[in-house]
C-alpha positions, 0 to 999 in steps of 0.5 A: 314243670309248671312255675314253682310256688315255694317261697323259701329254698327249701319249698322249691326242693320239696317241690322238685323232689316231690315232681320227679317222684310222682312223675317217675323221673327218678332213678336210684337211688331212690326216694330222691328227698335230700339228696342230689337226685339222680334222674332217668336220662342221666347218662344221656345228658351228661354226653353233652359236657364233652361238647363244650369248648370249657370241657375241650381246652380244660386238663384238670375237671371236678366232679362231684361224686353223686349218681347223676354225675356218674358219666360225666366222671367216665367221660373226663376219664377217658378224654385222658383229662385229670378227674378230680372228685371230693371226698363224701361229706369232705370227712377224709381231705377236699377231694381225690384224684383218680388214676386209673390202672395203666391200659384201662379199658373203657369198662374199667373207666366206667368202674372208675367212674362209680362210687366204688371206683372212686375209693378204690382207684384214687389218691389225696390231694394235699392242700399244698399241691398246686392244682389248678381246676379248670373245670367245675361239675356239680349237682343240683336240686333246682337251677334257674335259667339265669344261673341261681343254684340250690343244692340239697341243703347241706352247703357241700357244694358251696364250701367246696368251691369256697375252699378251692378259692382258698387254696388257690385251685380256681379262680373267677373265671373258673366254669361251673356246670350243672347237669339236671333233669329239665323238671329241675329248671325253674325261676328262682327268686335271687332274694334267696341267694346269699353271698356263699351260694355257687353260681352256675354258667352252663346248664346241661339236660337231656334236651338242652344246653343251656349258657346262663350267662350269669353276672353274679359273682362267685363266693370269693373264699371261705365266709368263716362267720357262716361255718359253724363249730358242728362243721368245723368238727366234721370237717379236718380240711377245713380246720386246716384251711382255717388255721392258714387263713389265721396265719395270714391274718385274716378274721377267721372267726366262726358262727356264733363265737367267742361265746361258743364252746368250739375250739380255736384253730388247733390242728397247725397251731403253735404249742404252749410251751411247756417241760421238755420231759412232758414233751414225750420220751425217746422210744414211748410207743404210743397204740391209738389201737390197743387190742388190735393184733396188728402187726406194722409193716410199714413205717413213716418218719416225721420229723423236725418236730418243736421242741415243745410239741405233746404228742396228743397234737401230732395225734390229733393231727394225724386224726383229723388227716386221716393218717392215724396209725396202728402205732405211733413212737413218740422220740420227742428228744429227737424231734421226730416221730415215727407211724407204723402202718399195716402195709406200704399202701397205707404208708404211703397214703399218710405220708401224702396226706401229711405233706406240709403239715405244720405243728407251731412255727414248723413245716414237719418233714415227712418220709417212708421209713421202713418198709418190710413185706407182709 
C-alpha cells in the first residue's frame, strides 16, 4: 500500500478501511469501517504465531476476541496452553478463560475458538486471581514497522493492557503481537502516539513476520485523567480497579473532575454510617425481577457484611459484576446476605465473580448455599 496521507489517526484508519474495501481484501464481517477488520488470509497469517519462541515458552496467552484473531485463539487451544479472552467491550469483567470440554476434539477447539465458543465455553477471571500473561495478541487497524499501533478508536485494547498492569498480570517484558493484513503496515508518525497508547513487538501477516523492536515503553497502569465518567459507567471492572487504586493512595481522579457529575469510587466503598434498622431487616427478600415467574435453585451466601452496609450498595455491586440475582434476602442483622439464582451454573459463576469483593473495610466471605435440582 502506497504511504499514508492522513495526518490524524483517524485519517489513516479511514484510509486503511477504505483500501481493503476497495481492493476486496476484507472478510466478514463487513463493511470493515470501525472495527478491527477482519481480512481474506487471515487464518493463514495467524499459523505463523505458533513459530515464535514468545508463543512456544508461553503458558497463559490473551487473545482478543475479533474475527481476524479466530485461529489464533484455536491455536493457543490446541497447543493446550491457557486461552484468555476479554469480555466485548470489557461490560462483564477484563476477560474469560476458556475450558474447553475434556477430549475436545480438534472441531470442537475450532468452535471454541468462535465468538459463540467464547461465551459458551469459559468462566471469569476475578480481579484477585493471581494470573500471569505471558503472551499478548491484538488486533490492529494500522501498525507501523517500527511498532506504533492504532486500534479502531475506542481505546479497548489500550486499557486492557492498562488494567492488566494494574492487577499485576503482566509486566514490561510482556510480548505483544499483532496480526495484519500487509495493506494494514504503514509509517506512522510517532507525534500521534500518546503515553496510554500499546505498543507492538512482533508483527505478523500472511507474507511476513515482522520483530519490530520497539524501544518505546509500555502504558505503565491505568492513566485515570484520561478515563471518563461515560467509560467508567460502562465499564463495572474498571470502577473496581478504580477503587484499589484509591485505597492505595493513588490520585485516581477522572477526566474532567471535580466539576463533573460522575460519581466517586462506589462500588468497594466504605459506607456512610447510618441506623442499624435502615440497615435492612432479618429475612426482607428483595426481587431485582419482579414479575419474573422464576423459581430459585441455587443459592449464594455472602457474608461478613458492615454493619453499616444498605442493601442498595450490595446491589449495586452485584450489578456492576454481573451477579444480579433473581432474589436477593437481605439478614442485615446477621451480616449476610443470601442470592437465589435460577440453577447451580448461574450460582456458581456469581460466586466466582464475587470472590474478594469488599463493602467498606470488609473483604465479604462468599459461598454456594443451597443447591436443589430443576
Amino acid at each position: 500500500m502506497e504511504a499514508l496521507t492522513g495526518v490524524s489517526k483517524q485519517g489513516i484508519r479511514e484510509q486503511i478501511w477504505d483500501y481493503m474495501e476497495s481492493h476486496d481484501l476484507a472478510d466478514f464481517p463487513r463493511p470493515v469501517h470501525h472495527r478491527i477488520p477482519n481480512f481474506k488470509g487471515a487464518s493463514h497469517a495467524a499459523g505463523h504465531l505458533p513459530h515464535l519462541h514468545a508463543f512456544s515458552v508461553a503458558r497463559t496467552i490473551k487473545v482478543n476476541p475479533d474475527a481476524p484473531q479466530r485461529n489464533a485463539r484455536f491455536l493457543v487451544l490446541e497447543s493446550k496452553k491457557t486461552l484468555l479472552v476479554p469480555t466485548p467491550r470489557l461490560r462483564t469483567g477484563l476477560f474469560n478463560k476458556i475450558t474447553p470440554p475434556p477430549g475436545a476434539t480438534k472441531d470442537i477447539l475450532r468452535k471454541c475458538a468462535t465468538s459463540q465458543g467464547v461465551r459458551n465455553f469459559s468462566v471469569p477471571v476475578s480481579l484477585d486471581s493471581s494470573v500471569l500473561v505471558d503472551l499478548i495478541v491484538v488486533g490492529s487497524v494500522a501498525v507501523s514497522e517500527k511498532g506504533w499501533r492504532i486500534g479502531k478508536g475506542e481505546g479497548y485494547a489500550d486499557l486492557e493492557y492498562a488494567m492488566m498492569v494494574s492487577m499485576g498480570a503482566v509486566h514490561e517484558g510482556t510480548p505483544v503481537v499483532t496480526i495484519v493484513h500487509d495493506c494494514q503496515v504503514v509509517d506512522i508518525p510517532e507525534a500521534l502516539l500518546e503515553d496510554h497508547d500499546l505498543t507492538i513487538d512482533y508483527i505478523i501477516t500472511p507474507t511476513r513476520v515482522i520483530a519490530t523492536g520497539c524501544a518505546r515503553p509500555k502504558p505503565t497502569g491505568i492513566i485515570w485523567s484520561k478515563v471518563s465518567c461515560e467509560m467508567l459507567t460502562k465499564i463495572p471492572v474498571l470502577r473496581s480497579l478504580r477503587e484499589r487504586e484509591k485505597r492505595a493512595g493513588k490520585d485516581v481522579t477522572l477526566q474532567a473532575e471535580p466539576d463533573s457529575q460522575c460519581p466517586a469510587p462506589s462500588t468497594i466503598r466504605r459506607p456512610r454510617d447510618i441506623p442499624q434498622s435502615q440497615a435492612g431487616a432479618l429475612g426482607r427478600s428483595h426481587s431485582p425481577l419482579q414479575g419474573v415467574d422464576t423459581q430459585p435453585a441455587a443459592t449464594v451466601r455472602v457474608e461478613n457484611l458492615p454493619s453499616s452496609a444498605r442493601v442498595r450498595e450490595l446491589k449495586r455491586a452485584l450489578q456492576e459484576l454481573g451477579a444480579v440475582p433473581l432474589r436477593l434476602t437481605w439478614q442485615g442483622p446477621q451480616h449476610r446476605a443470601i442470592l437465589h439464582y435460577a440453577d447451580s451454573a448461574a450460582a456458581q459463576q456469581a460466586a466466582s465473580r464475587l470472590q474478594g469483593l469488599h463493602l467498606g473495610a470488609n473483604t465479604l466471605r462468599v459461598a454456594l448455599g443451597q443447591q436443589r435440582d430443576t
